[in-house]
C-alpha positions in Angstrom: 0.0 0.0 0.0 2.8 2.3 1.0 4.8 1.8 -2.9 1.2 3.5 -4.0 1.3 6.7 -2.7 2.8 9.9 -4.8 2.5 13.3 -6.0 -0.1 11.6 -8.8 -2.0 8.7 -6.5 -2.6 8.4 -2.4 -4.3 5.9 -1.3 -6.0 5.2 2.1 -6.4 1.3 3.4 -10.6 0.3 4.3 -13.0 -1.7 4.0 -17.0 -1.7 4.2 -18.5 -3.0 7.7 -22.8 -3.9 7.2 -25.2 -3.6 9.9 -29.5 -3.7 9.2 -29.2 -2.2 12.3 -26.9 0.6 12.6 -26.3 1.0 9.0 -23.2 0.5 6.8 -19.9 1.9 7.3 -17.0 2.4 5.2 -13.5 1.9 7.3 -10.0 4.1 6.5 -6.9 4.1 7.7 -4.2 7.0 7.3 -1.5 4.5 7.7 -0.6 1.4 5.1 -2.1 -1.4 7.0 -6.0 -1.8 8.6 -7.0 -4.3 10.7 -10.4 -5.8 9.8 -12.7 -6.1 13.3 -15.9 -8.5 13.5 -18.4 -6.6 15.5 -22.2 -6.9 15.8 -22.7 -3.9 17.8 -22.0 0.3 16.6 -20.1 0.6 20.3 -18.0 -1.9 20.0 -17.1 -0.9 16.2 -15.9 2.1 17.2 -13.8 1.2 20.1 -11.8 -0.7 17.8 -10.9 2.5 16.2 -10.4 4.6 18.8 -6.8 5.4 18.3 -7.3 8.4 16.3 -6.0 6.7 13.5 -9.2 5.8 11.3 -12.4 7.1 10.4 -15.7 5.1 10.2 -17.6 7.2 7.3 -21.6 6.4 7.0 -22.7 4.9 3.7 -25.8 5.2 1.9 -27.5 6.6 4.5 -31.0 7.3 3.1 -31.9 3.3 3.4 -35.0 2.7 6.2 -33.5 1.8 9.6 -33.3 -1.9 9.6 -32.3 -2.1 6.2 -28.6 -0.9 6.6 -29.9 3.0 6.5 -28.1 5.2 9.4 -29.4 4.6 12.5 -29.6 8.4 13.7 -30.2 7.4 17.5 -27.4 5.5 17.7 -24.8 8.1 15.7 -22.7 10.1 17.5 -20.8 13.3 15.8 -17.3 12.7 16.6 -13.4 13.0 15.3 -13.9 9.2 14.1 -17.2 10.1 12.4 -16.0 13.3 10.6 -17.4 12.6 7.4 -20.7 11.1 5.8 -21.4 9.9 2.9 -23.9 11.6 1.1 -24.4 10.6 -2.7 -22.9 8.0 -4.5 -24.5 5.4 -7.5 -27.1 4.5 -5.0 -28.3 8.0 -5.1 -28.5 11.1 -3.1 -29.4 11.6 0.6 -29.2 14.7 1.2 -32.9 15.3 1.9 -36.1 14.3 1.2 -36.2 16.7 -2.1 -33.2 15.8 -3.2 -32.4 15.3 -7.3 -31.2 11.5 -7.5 -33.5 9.4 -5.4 -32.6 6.1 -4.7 -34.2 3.3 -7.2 -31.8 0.9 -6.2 -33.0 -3.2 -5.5 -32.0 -2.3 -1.6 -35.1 0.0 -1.5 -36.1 3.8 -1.3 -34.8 7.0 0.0 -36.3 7.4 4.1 -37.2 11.2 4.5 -35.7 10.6 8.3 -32.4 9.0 7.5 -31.4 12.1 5.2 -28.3 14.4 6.0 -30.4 17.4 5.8 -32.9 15.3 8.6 -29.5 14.7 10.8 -28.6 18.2 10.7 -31.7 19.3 11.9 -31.3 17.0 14.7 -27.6 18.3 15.5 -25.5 16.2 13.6 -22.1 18.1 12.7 -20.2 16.3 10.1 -18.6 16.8 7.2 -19.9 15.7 3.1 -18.1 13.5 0.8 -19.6 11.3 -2.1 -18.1 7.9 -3.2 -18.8 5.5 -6.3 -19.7 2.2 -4.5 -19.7 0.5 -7.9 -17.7 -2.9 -6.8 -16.5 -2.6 -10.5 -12.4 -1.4 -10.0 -13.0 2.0 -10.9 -13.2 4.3 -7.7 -14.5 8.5 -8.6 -16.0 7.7 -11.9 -17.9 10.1 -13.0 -21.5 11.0 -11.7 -21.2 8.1 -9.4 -19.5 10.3 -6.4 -16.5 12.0 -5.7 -14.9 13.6 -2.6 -12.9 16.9 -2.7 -11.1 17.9 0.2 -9.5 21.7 0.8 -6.1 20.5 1.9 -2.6 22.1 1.8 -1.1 19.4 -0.3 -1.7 16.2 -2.5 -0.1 13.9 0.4 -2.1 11.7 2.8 -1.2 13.6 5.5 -2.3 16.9 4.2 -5.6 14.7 2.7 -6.1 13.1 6.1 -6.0 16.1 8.1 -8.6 17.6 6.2 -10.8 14.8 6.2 -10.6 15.5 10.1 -11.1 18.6 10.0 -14.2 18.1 8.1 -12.7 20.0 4.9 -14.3 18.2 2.3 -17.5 18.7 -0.5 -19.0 15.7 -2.2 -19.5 16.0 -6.2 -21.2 13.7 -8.6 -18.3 13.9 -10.7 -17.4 17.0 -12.5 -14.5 19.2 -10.8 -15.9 22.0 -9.6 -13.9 24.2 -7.3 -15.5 26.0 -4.4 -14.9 28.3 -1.7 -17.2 28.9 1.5 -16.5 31.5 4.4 -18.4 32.9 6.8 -16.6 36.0 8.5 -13.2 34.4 7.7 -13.9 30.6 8.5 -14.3 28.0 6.3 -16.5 24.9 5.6 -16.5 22.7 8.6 -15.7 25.5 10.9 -17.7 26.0 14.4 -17.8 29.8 15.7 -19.4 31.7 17.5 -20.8 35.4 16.1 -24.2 36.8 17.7 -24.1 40.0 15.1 -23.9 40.1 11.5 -22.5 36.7 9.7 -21.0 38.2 6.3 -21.1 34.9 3.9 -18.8 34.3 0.7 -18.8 32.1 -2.2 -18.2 30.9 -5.2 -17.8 28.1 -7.5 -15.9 27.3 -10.7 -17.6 24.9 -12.7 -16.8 23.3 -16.7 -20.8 24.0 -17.5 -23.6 26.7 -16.5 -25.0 26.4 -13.1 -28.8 26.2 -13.2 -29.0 26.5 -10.1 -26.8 28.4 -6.4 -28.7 27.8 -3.4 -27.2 28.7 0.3 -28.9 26.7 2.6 -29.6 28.1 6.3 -31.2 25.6 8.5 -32.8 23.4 6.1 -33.9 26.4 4.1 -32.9 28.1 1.3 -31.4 31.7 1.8 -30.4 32.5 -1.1 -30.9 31.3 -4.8 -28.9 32.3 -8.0 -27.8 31.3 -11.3 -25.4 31.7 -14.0 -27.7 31.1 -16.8 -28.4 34.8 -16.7 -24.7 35.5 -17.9 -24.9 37.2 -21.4 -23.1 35.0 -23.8 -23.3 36.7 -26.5 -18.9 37.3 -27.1 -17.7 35.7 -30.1 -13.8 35.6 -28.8 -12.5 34.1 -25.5 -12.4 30.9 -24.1 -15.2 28.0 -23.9 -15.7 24.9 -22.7 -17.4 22.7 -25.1 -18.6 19.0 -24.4 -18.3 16.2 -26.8 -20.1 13.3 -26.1 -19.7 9.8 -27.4 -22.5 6.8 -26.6 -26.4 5.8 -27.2 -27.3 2.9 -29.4 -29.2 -0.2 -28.7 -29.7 -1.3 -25.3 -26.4 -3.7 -23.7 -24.5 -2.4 -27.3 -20.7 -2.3 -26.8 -19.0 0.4 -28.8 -15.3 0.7 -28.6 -14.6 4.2 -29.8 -11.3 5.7 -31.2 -11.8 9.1 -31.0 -9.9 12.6 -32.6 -11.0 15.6 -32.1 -9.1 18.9 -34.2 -9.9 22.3 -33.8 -9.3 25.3 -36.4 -8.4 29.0 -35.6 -8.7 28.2 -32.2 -6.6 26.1 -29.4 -6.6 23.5 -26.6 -6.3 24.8 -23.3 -7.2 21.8 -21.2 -9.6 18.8 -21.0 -11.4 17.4 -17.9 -12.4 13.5 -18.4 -16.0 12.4 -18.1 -15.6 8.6 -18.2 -18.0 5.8 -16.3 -15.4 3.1 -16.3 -18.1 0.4 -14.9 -18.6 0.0 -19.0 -16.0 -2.6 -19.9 -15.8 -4.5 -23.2 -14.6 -7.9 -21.4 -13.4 -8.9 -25.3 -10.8 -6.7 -24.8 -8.0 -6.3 -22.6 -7.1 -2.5 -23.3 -8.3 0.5 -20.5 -11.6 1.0 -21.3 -10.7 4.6 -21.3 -8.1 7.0 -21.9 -6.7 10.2 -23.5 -3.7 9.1 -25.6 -2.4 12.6 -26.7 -3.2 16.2 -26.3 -1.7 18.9 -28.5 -3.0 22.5 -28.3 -5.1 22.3 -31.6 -6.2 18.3 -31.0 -7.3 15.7 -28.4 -7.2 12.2 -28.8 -9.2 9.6 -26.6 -10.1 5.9 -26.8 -13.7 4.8 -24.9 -16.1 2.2 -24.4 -19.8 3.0 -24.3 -22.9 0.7 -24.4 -26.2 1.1 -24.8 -28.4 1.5 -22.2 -28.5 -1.9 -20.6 -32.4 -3.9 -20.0 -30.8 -4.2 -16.3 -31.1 -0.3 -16.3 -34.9 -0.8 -16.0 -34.3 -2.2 -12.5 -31.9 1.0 -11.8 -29.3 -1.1 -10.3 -27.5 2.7 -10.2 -29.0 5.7 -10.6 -26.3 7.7 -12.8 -25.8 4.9 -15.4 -26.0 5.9 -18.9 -24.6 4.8 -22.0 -22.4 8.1 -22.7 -18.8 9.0 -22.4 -17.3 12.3 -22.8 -14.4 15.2 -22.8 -15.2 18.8 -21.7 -12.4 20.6 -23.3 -11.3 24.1 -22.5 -10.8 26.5 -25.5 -9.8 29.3 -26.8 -11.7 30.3 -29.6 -13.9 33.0 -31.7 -16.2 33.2 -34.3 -13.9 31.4 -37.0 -13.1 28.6 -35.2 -14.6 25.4 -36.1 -14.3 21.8 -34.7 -13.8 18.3 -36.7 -14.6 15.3 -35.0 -13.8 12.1 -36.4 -14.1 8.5 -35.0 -14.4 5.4 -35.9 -17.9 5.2 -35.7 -19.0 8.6 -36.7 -17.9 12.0 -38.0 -19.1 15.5 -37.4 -17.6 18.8 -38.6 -19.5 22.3 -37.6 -18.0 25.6 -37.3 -18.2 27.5 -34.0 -21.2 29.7 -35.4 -23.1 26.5 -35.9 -23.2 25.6 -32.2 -24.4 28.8 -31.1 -28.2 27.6 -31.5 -27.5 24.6 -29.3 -25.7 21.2 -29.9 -25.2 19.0 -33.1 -25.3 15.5 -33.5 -24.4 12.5 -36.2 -25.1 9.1 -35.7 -23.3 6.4 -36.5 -26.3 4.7 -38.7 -30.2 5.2 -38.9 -32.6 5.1 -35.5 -31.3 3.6 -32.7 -27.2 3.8 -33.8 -24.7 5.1 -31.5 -24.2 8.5 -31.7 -21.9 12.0 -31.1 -22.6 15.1 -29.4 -21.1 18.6 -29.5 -22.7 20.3 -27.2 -23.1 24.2 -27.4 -20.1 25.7 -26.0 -20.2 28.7 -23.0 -17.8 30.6 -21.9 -16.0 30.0 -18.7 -17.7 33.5 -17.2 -20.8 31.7 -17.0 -19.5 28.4 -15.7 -17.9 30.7 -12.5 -19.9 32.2 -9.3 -19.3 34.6 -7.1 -21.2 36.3 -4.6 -21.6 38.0 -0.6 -24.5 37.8 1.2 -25.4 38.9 5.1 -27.4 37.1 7.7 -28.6 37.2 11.2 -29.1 34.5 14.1 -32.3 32.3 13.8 -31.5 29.7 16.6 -29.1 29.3 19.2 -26.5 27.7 16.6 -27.5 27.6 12.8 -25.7 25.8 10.1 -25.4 27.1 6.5 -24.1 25.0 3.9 -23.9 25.3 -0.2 -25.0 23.0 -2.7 -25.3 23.2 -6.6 -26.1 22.1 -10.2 -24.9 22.5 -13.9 -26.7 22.3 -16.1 -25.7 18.7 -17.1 -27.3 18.3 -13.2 -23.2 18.0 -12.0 -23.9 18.6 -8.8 -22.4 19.6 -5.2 -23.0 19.7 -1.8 -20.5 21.7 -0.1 -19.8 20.5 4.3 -21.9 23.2 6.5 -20.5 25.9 9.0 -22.2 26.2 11.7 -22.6 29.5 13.4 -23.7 29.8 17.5 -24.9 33.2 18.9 
């Protein structure tokens, strides 16, 4: 475990530990070994982790009591319990009204074992997603993700902001946030009976639909950047090409290569779902082979929405791949996408109405997507708001969508008089 760890990959040892009763609860370690502990009851659980070495994380949370769902009688906020888990492929739970409910075969989403229900109740913790796909492929995207706010890319630096409750959970898109109120950041405690001056923002790789600071289980304030005038012809963009679709459990192997005219590459996030694997084939099932500032090429493996999707064995399945790629670019640049399953050339004036699309064949085919690009101004936040005490200690906490429903939940600070 210890050989794994570097500037590009850290690693933390765990394991997942089941309970009807208390709930399930995902085990880690911030040194290279963890000792595996058989216990029946939550007490006893966390005794054997008392060392200030580990931290027990709740997992899928939103399940009924009974039917491995958190148990929030028997949770206790603590250092060991720092985090929870609140989204990952079983859905999202972080309240009742929640996007992403839970459709999986272990049942639906329980009103009173959501985060936002545990808040309410006192619960100070901090969020994190996770993918819980069993598949080999941990933080693929729109299954869950954890980012932390740490002072380096170390496990040490990682772990202490784990503790410290540091930590937003995304669906899968990078987006970048910052959360202060009067100076202290997400996860804080504090103590301010007068004004609380809160700050934000978030940089996203797509429009958010939808801001929303939340005080108390309420929403404070609401916003969005879709109100951003895009109407600039030169700057930069990001623009989303999408690879996928076809007949249902249809295994496409694409070779993609993407060029771009009058215009250059500035960067490329990765949007793969690696769960999709062409077991014919021993190649990654993904990957960007080379990157040039005027090209990108990437290899993928899509299928079509599989019949098993009808039983929603996880709710952010889909048969689409994809690249958000940063540009710089103006009104004569144009893109020319070619693959081995289908081409599509269009201009940068062509994508202004919205997105274009080829198919590989007639109804039913795979299929491409450019989507329409934005520019980065309207894929960024920023904003200052003021507030008063409601209760002897209120908690405020941000969450977020784009508008390919990306979403975030960033860890609460809570605030006593």
């Amino acid at each position: 475990m210890e050989s794994y760890n570097s500037s590009e990959l850290v690693t933390f040892p765990s394991y997942e530990w089941h309970s009807n009763r208390y709930g399930d609860y995902n085990v880690l370690a911030c040194g290279a070994t963890l000792e595996l502990v058989e216990a029946r009851d939550l007490r006893d659980f966390e005794s054997a982790y008392s060392s200030g070495q580990h931290l027990i994380v709740p997992h899928h949370i939103g399940y009924t009591n009974e039917h491995r769902g958190i148990d929030w009688d028997t949770y206790r906020s603590s250092r060991l319990t720092a985090v929870i888990e609140v989204y990952s492929n079983h859905g999202c739970s972080m309240s009742e009204e929640s996007p992403f409910d839970y459709y999986h075969v272990m049942g639906p989403r329980d009103g009173t074992r959501t985060m936002e229900y545990g808040l309410l109740q006192g619960v100070k913790c901090g969020f994190i997603a996770s993918t819980d796909s069993h598949d080999g492929f941990p933080g693929h995207y729109s299954h869950g993700r954890v980012g932390v706010l740490a002072t380096g890319k170390n496990r040490e630096a990682i772990w202490q902001a784990l503790v410290a409750r540091r930590t937003v959970a995304l669906t899968g898109a990078k987006i970048v946030p910052a959360f202060e109120i009067n100076g202290a950041p997400l996860g804080s405690e504090i103590k301010n009976s007068g004004r609380r001056d809160i700050r934000f923002s978030l940089e996203g790789n797509q429009p958010f639909r939808y801001v929303e600071v939340v005080k108390n289980g309420k929403i404070l304030r609401r916003g969005s950047s879709l109100e951003f005038d895009a109407s600039k012809s030169a700057g930069t963009y990001f623009v989303k090409v999408e690879c996928g679709w076809g007949m249902k459990d249809q295994i496409v192997r694409w070779d993609n290569y993407l060029s771009i005219a009058d215009g250059s590459v500035l960067g490329v996030e990765a949007c793969f779902r690696p769960s999709v694997i062409d077991t014919s084939s021993n190649a990654p099932p993904h990957q960007i082979t080379e990157m040039t500032d005027r090209t990108v090429r990437w290899q993928s493996c899509t299928r079509g929405v599989p019949d098993s999707f009808v039983h929603n064995p996880e709710t952010m399945t889909s048969g689409v791949n994809a690249l958000v790629i940063k540009v710089e670019a103006s009104d004569k640049t144009s893109l020319s996408f070619r693959s081995n399953v289908a081409d599509l050339d269009c201009s940068w004036l062509d994508l202004q109405p919205g997105s274009r699309v080829r198919h590989a064949a007639g109804p039913g085919s795979p299929a491409v997507r450019i989507r329409r690009p934005y520019p980065v101004e309207m894929c960024t936040v920023q904003d200052e708001i003021s507030d008063l005490a409601a209760r002897d200690e209120d908690f405020y906490y941000l969450r977020a969508a784009q508008v390919d429903n990306e979403s975030i939940w960033v860890t609460p600070i809570w605030v006593a008089r």
